[in-house]
Every structure is written in C-alpha cells, then in structure tokens.
GUGUTI-881354 format. One line per 8 residues: their letters; for each residue x, y negated, z negated of N, C-alpha, C. Coordinates in Angstrom, 2 decimals, padded with zeros to 5 digits. Example, Ala and Ser with C-alpha at 12.3 -4.5 7.8 and 13.67 -1.06 7.14 Angstrom:
BEGIN
AS> 013.19,005.69,-007.80,012.30,004.50,-007.80,013.20,003.30,-007.80  012.85,002.25,-007.08,013.67,001.06,-007.14,012.90,-000.03,-007.87
//
This chain:
BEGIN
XXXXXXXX> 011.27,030.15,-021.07,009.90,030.22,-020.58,009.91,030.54,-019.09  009.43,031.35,-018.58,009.21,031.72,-017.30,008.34,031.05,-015.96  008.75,030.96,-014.93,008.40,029.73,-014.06,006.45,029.47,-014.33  006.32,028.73,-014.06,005.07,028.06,-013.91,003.97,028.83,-012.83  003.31,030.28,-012.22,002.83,029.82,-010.95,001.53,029.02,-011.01  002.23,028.34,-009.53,001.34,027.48,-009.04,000.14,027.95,-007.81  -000.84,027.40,-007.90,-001.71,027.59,-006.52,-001.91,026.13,-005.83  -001.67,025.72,-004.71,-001.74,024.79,-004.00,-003.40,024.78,-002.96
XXXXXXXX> -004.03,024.23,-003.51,-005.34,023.54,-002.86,-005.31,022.28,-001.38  -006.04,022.78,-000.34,-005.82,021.98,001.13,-004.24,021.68,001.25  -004.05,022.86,001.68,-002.64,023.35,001.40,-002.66,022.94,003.35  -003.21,022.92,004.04,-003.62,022.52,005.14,-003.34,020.62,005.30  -003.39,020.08,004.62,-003.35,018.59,004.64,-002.25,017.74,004.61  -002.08,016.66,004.57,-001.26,015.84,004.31,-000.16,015.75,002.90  -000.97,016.15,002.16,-000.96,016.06,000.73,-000.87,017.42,000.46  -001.66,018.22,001.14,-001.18,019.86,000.64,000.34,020.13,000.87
XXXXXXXX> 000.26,019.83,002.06,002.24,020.07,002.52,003.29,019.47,001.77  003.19,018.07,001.21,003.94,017.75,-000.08,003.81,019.08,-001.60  002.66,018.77,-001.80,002.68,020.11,-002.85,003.56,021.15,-002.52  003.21,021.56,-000.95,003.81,023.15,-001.16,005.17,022.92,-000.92  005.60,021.61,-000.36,007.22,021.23,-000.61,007.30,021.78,-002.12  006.56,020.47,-003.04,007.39,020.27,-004.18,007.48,021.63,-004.90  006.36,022.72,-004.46,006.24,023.51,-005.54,007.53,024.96,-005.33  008.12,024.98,-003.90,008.90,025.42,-003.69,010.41,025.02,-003.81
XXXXXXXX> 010.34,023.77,-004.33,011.43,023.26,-004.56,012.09,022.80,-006.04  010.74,022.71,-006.85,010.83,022.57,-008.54,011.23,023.42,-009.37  012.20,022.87,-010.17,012.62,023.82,-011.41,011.50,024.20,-012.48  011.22,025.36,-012.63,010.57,025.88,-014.06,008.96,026.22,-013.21  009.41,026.08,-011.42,007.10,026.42,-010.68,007.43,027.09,-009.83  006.62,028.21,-009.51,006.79,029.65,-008.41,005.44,028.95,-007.76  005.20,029.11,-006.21,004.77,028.86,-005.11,003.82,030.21,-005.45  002.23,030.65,-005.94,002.10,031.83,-005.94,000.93,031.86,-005.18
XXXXXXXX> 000.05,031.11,-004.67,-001.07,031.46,-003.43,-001.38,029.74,-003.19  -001.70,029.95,-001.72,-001.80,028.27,-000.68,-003.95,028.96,-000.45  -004.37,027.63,-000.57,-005.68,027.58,-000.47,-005.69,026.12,000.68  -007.11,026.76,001.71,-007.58,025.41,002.66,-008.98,026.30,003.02  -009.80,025.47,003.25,-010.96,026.00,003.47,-011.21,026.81,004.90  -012.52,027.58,004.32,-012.51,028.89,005.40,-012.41,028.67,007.18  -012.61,026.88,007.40,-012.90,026.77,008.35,-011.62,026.10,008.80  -010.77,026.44,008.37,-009.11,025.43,008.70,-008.57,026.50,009.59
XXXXXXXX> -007.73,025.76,010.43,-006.87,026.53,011.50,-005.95,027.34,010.65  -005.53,026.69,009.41,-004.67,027.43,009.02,-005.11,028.62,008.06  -006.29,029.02,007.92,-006.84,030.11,006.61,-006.42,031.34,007.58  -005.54,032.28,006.70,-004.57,033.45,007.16,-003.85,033.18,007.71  -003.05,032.22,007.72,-001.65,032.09,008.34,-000.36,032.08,007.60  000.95,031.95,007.75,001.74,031.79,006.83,001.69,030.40,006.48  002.14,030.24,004.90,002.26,028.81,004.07,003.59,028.51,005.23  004.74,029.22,005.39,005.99,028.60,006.15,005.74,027.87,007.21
XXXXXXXX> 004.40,028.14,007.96,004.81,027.53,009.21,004.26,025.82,009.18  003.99,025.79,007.18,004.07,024.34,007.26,005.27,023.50,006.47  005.90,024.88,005.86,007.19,024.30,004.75,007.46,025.55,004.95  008.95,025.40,005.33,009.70,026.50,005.72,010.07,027.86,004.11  009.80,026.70,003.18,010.22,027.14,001.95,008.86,028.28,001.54  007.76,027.99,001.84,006.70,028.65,001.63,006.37,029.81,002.55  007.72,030.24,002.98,007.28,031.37,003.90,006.89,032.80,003.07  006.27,033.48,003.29,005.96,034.42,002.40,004.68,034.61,001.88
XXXXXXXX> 004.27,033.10,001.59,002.85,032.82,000.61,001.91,032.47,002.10  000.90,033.58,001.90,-000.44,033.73,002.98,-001.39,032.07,002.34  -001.54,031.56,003.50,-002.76,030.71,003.38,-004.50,031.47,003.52  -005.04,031.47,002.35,-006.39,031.51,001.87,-007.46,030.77,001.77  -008.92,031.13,001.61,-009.77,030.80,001.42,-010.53,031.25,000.29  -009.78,032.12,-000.26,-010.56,032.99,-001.47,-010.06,032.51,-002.59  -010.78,031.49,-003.55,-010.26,030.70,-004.63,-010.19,031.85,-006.01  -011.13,032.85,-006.13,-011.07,033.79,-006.94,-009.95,034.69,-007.19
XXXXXXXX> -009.31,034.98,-005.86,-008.18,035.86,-005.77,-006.91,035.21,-005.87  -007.18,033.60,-005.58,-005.93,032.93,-005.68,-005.19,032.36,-007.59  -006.63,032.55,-007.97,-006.17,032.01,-009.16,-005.66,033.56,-010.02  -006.00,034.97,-009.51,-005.61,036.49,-010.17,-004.22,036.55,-010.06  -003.48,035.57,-009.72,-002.03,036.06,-009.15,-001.45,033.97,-009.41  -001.95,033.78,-010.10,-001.98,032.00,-010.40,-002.11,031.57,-011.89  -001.41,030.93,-012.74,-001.35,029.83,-013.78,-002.19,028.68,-013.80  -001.59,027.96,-012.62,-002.32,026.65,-012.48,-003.15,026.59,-011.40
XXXXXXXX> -003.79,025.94,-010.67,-004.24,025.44,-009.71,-004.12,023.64,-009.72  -003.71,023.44,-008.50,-003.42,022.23,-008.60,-004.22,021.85,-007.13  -005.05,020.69,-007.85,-005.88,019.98,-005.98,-006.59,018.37,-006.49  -006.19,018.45,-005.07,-005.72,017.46,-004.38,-006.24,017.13,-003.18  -007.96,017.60,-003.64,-008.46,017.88,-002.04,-009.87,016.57,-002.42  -011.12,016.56,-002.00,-012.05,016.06,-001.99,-013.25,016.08,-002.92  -013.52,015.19,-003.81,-014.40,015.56,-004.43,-015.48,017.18,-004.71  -016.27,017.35,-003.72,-017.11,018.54,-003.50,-016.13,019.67,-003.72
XXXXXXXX> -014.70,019.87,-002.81,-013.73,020.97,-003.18,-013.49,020.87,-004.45  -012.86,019.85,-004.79,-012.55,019.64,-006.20,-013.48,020.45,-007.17  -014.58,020.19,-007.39,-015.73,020.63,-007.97,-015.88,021.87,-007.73  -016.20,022.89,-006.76,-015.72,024.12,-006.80,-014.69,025.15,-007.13  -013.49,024.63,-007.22,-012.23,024.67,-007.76,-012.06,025.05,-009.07  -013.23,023.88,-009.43,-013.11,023.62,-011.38,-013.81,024.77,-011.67  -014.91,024.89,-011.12,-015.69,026.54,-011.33,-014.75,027.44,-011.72  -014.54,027.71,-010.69,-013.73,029.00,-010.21,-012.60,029.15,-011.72
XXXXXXXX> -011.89,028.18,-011.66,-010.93,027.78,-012.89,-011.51,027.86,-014.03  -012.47,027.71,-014.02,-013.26,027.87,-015.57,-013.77,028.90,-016.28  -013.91,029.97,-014.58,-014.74,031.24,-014.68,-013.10,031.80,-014.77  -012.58,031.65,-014.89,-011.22,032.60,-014.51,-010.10,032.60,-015.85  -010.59,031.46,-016.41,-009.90,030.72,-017.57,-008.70,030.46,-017.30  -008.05,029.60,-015.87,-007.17,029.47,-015.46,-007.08,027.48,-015.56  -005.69,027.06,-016.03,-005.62,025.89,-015.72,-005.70,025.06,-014.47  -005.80,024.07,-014.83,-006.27,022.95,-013.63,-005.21,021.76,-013.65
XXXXXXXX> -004.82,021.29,-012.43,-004.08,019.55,-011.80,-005.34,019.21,-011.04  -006.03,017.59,-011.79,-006.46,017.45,-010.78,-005.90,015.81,-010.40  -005.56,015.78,-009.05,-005.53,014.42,-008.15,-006.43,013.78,-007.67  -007.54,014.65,-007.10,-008.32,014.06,-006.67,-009.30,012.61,-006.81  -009.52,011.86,-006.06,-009.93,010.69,-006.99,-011.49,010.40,-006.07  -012.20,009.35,-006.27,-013.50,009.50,-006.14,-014.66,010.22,-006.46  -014.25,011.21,-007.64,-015.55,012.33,-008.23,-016.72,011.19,-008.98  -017.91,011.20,-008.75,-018.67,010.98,-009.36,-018.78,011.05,-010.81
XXXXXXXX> -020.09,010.68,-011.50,-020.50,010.92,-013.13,-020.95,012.02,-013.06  -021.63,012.47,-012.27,-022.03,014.17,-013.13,-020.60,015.22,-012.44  -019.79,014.78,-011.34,-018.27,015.89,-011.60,-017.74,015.36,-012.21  -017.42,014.17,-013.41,-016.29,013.78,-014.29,-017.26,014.57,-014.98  -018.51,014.53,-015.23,-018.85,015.19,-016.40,-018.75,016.96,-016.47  -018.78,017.20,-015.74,-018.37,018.78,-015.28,-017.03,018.84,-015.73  -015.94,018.19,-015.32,-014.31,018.11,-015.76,-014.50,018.38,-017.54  -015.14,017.19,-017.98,-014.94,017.32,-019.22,-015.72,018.45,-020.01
XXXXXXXX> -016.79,018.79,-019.64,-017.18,020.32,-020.12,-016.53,021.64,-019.94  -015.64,021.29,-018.58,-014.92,022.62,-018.20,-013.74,022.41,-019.19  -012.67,021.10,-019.47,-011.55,021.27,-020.33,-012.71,022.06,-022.06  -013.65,022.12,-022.51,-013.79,022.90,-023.50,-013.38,024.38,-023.62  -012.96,024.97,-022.23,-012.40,026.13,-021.94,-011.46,026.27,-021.31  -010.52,025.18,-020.54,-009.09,025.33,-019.99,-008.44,023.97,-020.05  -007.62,024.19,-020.17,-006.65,022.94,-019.79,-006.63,022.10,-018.83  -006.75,021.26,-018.74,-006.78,020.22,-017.78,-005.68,018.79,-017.37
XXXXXXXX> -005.32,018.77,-016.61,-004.33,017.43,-016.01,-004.93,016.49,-015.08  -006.24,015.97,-015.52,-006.58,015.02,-014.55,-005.91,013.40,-014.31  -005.58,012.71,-013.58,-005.13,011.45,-013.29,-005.26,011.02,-011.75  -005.72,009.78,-011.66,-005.78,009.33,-010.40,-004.96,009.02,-009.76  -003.74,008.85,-010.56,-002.15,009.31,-009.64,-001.37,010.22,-010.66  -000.84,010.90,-009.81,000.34,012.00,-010.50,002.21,011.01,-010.54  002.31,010.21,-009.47,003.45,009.24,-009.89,004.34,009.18,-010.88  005.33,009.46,-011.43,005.90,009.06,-012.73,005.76,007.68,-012.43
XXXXXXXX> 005.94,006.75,-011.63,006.15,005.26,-011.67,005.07,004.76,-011.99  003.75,005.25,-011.55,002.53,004.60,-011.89,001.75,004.51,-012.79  002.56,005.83,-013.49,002.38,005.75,-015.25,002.91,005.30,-016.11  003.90,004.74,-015.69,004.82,004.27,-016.01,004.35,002.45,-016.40  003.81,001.90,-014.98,002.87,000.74,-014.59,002.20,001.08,-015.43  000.70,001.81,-015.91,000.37,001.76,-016.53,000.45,001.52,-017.53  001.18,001.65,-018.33,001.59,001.38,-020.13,002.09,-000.13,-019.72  002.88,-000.47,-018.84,003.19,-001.70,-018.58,002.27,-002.93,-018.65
XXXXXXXX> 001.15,-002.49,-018.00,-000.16,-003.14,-017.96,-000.84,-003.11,-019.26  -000.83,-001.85,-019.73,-001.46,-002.20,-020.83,-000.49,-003.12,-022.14  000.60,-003.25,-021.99,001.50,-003.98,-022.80,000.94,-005.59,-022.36  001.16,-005.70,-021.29,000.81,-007.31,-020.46,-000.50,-007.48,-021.15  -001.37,-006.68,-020.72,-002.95,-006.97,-020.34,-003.30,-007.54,-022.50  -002.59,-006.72,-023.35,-002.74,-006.84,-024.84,-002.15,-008.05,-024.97  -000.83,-008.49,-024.84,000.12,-009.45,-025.44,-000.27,-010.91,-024.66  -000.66,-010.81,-023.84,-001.08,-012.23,-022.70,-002.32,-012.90,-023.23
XXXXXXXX> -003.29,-011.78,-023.36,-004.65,-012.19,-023.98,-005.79,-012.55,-022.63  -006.86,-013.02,-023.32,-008.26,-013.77,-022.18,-007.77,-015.20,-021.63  -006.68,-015.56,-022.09,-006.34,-017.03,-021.17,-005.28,-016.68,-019.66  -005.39,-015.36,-019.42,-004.60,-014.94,-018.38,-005.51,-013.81,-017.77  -005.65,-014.61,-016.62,-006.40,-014.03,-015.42,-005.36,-012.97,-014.79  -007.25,-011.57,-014.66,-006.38,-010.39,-013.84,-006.97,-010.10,-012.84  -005.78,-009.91,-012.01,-006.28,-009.50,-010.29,-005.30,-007.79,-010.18  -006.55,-007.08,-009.38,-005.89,-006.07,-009.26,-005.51,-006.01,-007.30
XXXXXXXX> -004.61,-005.79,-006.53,-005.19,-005.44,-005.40,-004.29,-003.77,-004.77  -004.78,-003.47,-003.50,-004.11,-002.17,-003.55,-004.24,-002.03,-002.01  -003.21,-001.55,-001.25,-003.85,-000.86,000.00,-003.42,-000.22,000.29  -003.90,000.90,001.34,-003.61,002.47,001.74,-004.02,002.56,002.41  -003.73,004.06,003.64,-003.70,004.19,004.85,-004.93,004.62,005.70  -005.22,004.29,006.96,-006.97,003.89,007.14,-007.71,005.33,007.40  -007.19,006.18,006.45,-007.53,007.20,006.68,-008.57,007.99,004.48  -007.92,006.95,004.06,-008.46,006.56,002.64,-010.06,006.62,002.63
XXXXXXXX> -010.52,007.64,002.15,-012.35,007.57,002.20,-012.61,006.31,001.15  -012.38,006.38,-000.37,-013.02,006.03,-001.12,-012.03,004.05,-001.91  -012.96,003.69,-002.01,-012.17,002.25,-002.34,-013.11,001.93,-003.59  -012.48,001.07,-004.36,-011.17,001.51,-004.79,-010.41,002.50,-005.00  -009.33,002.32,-004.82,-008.51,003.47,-005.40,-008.52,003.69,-006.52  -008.76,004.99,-007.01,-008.05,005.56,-008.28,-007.12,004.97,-008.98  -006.59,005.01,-008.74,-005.36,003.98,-009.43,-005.37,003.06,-009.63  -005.91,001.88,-008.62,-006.74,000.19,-008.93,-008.20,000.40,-010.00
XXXXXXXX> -008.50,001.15,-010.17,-009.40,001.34,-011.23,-009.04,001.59,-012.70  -007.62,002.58,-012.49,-007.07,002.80,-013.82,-006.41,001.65,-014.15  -005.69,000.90,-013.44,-005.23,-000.19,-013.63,-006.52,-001.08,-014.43  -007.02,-001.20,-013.30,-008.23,-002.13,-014.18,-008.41,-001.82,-015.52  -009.13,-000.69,-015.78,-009.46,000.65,-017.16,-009.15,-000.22,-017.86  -007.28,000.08,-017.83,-006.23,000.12,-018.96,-006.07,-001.08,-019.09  -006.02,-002.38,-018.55,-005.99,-004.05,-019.14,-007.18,-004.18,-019.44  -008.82,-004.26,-019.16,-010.20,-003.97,-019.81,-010.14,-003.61,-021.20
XXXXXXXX> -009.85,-002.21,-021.28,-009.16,-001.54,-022.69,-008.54,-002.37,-023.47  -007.66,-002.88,-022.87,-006.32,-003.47,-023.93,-006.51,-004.70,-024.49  -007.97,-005.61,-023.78,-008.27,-006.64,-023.98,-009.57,-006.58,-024.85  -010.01,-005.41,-025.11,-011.27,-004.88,-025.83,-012.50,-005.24,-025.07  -012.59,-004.68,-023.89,-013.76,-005.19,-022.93,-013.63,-003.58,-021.82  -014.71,-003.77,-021.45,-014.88,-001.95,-020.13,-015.00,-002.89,-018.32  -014.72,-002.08,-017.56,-014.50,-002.68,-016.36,-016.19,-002.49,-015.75  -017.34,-002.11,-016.72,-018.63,-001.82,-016.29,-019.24,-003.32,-016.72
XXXXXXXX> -018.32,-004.17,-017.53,-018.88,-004.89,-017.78,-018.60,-006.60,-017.28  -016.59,-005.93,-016.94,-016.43,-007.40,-016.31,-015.46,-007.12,-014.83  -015.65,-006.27,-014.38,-014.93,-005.56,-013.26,-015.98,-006.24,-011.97  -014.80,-007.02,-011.17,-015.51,-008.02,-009.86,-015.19,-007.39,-008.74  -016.24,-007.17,-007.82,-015.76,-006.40,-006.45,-016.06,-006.82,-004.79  -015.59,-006.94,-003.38,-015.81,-007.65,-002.58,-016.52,-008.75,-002.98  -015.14,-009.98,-003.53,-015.85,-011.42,-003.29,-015.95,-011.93,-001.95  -017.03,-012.59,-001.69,-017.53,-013.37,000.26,-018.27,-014.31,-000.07
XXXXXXXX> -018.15,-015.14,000.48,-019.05,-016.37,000.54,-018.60,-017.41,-000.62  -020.14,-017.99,-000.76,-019.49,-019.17,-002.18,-020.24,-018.76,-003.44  -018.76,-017.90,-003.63,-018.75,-017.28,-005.49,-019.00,-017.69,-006.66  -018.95,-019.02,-006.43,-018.37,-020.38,-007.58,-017.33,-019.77,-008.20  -016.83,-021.18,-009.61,-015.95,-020.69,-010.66,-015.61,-019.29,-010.88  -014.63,-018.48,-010.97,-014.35,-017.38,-011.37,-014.98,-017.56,-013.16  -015.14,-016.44,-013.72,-016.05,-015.84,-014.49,-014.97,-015.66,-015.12  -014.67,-016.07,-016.77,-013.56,-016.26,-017.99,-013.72,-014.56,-017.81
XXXXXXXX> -012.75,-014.42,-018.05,-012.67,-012.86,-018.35,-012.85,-011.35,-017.29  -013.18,-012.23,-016.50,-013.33,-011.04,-014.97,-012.28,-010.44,-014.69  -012.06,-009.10,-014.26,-011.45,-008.58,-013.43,-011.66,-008.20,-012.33  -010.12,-008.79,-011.17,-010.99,-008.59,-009.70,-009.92,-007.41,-008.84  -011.07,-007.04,-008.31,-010.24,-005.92,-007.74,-010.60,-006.53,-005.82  -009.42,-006.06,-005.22,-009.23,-006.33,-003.42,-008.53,-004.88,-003.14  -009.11,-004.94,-001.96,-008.81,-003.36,-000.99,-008.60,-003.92,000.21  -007.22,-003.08,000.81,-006.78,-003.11,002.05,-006.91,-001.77,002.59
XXXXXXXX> -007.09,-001.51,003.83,-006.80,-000.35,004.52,-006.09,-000.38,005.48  -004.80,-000.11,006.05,-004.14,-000.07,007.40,-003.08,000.96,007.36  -002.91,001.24,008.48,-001.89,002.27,008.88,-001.70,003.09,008.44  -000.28,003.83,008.08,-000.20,004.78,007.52,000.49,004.23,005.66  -000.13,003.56,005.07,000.58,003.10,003.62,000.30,004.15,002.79  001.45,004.41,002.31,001.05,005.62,001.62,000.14,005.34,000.18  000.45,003.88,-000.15,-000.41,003.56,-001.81,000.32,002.10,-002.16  000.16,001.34,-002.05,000.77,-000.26,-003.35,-000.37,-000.65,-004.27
XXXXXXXX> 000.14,-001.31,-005.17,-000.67,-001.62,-006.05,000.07,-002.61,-006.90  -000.82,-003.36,-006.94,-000.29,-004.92,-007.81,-001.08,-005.38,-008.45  -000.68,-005.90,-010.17,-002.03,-006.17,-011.20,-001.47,-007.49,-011.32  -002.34,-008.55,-011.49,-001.65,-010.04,-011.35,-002.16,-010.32,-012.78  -001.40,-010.90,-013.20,-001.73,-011.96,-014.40,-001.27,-013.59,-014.57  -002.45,-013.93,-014.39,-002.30,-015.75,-013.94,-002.95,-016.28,-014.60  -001.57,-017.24,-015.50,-001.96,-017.94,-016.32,-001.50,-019.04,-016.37  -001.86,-019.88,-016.95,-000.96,-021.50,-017.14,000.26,-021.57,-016.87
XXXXXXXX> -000.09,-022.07,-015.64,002.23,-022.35,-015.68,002.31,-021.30,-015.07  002.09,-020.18,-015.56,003.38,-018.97,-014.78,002.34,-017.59,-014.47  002.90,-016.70,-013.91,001.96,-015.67,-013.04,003.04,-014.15,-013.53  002.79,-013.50,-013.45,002.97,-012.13,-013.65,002.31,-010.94,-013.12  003.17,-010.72,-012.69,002.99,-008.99,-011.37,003.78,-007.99,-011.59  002.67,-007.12,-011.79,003.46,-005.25,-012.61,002.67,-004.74,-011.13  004.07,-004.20,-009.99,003.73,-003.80,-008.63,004.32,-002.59,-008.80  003.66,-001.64,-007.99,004.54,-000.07,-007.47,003.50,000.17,-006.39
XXXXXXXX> 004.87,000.44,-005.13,005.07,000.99,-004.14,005.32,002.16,-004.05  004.60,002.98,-003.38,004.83,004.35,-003.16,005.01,004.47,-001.41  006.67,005.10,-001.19,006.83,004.99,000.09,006.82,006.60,000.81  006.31,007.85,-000.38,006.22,009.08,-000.32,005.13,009.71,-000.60  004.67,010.81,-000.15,003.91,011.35,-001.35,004.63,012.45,-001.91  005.39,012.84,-001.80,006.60,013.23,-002.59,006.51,012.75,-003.97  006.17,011.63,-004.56,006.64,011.50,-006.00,005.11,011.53,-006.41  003.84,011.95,-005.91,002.61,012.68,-005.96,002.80,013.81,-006.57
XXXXXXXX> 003.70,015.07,-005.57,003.72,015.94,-005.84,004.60,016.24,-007.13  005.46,015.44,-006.70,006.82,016.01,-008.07,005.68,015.71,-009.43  005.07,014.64,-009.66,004.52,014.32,-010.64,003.67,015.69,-011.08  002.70,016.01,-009.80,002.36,017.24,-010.09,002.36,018.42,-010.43  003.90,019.02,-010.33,004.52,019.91,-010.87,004.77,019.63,-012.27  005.37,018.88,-012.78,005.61,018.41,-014.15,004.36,018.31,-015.11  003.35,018.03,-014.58,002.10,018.10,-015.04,001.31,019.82,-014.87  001.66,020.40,-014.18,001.44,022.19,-014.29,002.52,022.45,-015.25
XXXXXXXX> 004.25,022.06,-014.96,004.77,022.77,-016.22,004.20,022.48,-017.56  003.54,020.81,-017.79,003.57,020.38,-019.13,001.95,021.52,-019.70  001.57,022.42,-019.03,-000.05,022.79,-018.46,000.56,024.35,-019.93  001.17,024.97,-019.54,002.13,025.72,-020.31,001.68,026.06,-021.39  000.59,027.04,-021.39,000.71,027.47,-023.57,-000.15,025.98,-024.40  -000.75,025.34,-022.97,-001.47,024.07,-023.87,-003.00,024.64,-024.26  -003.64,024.43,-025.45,-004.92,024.90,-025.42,-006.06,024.12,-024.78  -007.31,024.72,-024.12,-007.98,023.56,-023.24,-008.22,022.71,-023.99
XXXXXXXX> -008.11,021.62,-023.08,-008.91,020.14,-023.64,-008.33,019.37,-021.79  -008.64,017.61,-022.16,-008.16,017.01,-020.62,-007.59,016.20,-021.21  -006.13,016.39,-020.65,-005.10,015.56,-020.42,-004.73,014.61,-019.16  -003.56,013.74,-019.49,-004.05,013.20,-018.68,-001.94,012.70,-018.22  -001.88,011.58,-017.34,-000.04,011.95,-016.88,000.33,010.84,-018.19  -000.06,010.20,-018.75,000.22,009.85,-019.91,000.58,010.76,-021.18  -000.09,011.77,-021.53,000.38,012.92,-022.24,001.52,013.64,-021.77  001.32,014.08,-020.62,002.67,014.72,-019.81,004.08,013.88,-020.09
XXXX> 003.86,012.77,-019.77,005.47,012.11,-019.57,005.27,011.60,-021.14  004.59,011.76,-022.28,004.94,011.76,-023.92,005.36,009.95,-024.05  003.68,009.40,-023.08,003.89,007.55,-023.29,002.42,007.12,-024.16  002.05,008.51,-024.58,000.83,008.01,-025.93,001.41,008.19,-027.37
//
C-alpha cells in the first residue's frame, strides 16, 4: 500500500510542529501540504524552517488546494478552524483526523453528518497510552460497580482554552457508560463552598492549569478500604502526533463513517 499523504492543519503552532515532525518521520505517511491561517507569519513560507524534515512543503492558507494533492487532513487546531476544515473535507471527499477538543453540539453534529460522506478519526486524544487508559477505565469503572467512588482530575498548560479537557470528559464518558449512567446526568463540576454529602453515584471532575504541562490525567476509584488510580502522563506531544499518523494510516480504503482511536488500535 502506498504512503498515506498527509495535510497538517496550524502547522504554525505548537502542536502543528509535532505533526509535521511526526508526519515526516512515519512509516507508511508522506508530508503532502502544511496549512495555518491567512493571517500567520508563517502562510508562504517553507514547512522546514519549522522541521527541518519538512523542507520542501510550502506553508498555506488555501484548504481547497491542500486537500487536491492530500489523503488525509489531520487538525488539531480550534474549534471554528476545525469546522471549516470539515467543509472543505466533505466538499472534496477527502478524509479527516480530528484532535481538536472543545467543539460544541451543533459542530459534533456537523462531524457526524459529514462522516455520512468521509471517513473520520475523531478523539479527544490521539495517545496510544490514553486509549489504552481508556479501556482500562472502562474495565475498573464495570467490575468495581456504584459502591466505588469516581474522581476524575487533569491539568495542562496555562495556555489550555477549554476545561475540561477532552480527555477528562472521555474518561468520565467511558466509566458513566460502563456503569449504565451518562455524565449529563451525574457528571459534578467546580465544587466551592458547603456542597454537603457527595451524591451516591456522582462523577467529579477537577482542573488544573499551570505552566507548560503538556496533559495528566488521573481517574480515582474510592472505595472501602482501598482506592484505585488508572493515571497517564504525557511528557510530549510527540505521542499526540505519532497517534495521529496511525490514525490517517488506519484512514486507508476505510468507507465514511466516525471512528474513533479505539477502532484504530483494534481495542473494540
């Protein structure tokens, strides 16, 4: 099968520059157009002069032209981008990675009307480890039961718009799920003051913001006697991106629908 190309979205960012690492560096994904918006220092410049490996590939603003010479598109940018992206991808009948986390109900609902015509890889982390956590949680969150209290907490770097994280939410999701209950119904958020008794069956979620953390996340389960913690640390965004590539190769000859990094790494 012939390499993967990729298009890298805010290819300008923090998180873009991991991508265009990983995508120049992955077996079975070609580096084939860098996207950042029209108003970035970097739109027409070379991709190299942010990864030496990406020299060659012009940084753009033209999402139409990037996906004519593109497989996937993969982003990793901000809600509103995000959402334009999916257009473009939909009108183009080109696949989609998406990372992005904080989209609203009417752009999840856009996601899921657009996979009726392309493929899709959405997840609020790309991680192999955190999908990994996940199934973990959902093993705990089933076998422990409602006599074991769950705490989710998470923090990241103070540069993080949206709280919770993506990922402290899926966490939540997936023990909610596993316990036959939705996090709309028992999902607890900034406790202050006097709360009383915790609430049989609540799930609580806590947010930190400082420095530069790239992501932790810890789901507690406390119960009689003894306590249990399914934690992952992310000290890269490196294993963001790698995840992300693997999730464009798994993208491959799939017919649309939305997948998700649970399908990819073959843990459903």
């Amino acid at each position: 099968m012939s390499p993967v190309r990729v298009a890298v979205a805010g290819a300008g960012g923090r998180m873009g520059r991991a991508l265009l690492e990983a995508a120049t560096s992955s077996e079975g994904v070609t580096l084939a157009a860098a996207l950042d918006m029209a108003s970035s220092p970097f739109d027409g410049r070379d991709a190299g002069e942010l990864v030496a490996a990406a020299r060659g590939v012009r940084i753009g603003s033209d999402v139409a032209a990037a996906l004519r010479v593109s497989d996937v598109l993969i982003d990793f940018t901000r809600p509103q981008g995000t959402a334009a992206h999916l257009a473009a991808c939909r009108a183009a009948r080109r696949a989609m990675v998406i990372g992005t986390t904080g989209l609203d109900a009417g752009q999840l609902d856009e996601v899921r009307a657009a996979a009726s015509d392309i493929a899709i890889v959405m997840a609020p982390n790309m991680s192999i480890g955190v999908n990994v956590a996940l199934k973990l949680v959902e093993t705990a969150a089933r076998a422990l039961g409602p006599e074991y209290d769950v705490e989710v907490f998470e923090i990241h770097h103070n540069r993080k718009v949206d709280a919770p994280s993506g990922t402290a939410l899926k966490l939540g999701e997936v023990a909610a799920r596993a316990r036959g209950t939705t996090l709309e119904k028992d999902a607890v958020h900034g406790r202050h003051g006097v709360t009383g008794e915790r609430r049989p069956g609540a799930i609580g979620f806590s947010v930190a913001r400082a420095g530069d953390v790239v992501g932790d996340h810890t789901v507690f389960f406390a119960g009689p006697g003894e306590r249990i913690e399914v934690t992952h640390r992310s000290s890269s965004r490196a294993t963001y991106a790698q995840g992300a590539m693997r999730a464009a190769r798994f993208l491959q000859g799939k017919p649309p629908g939305l997948y998700d990094m649970q399908d990819v790494l073959g843990l459903k």
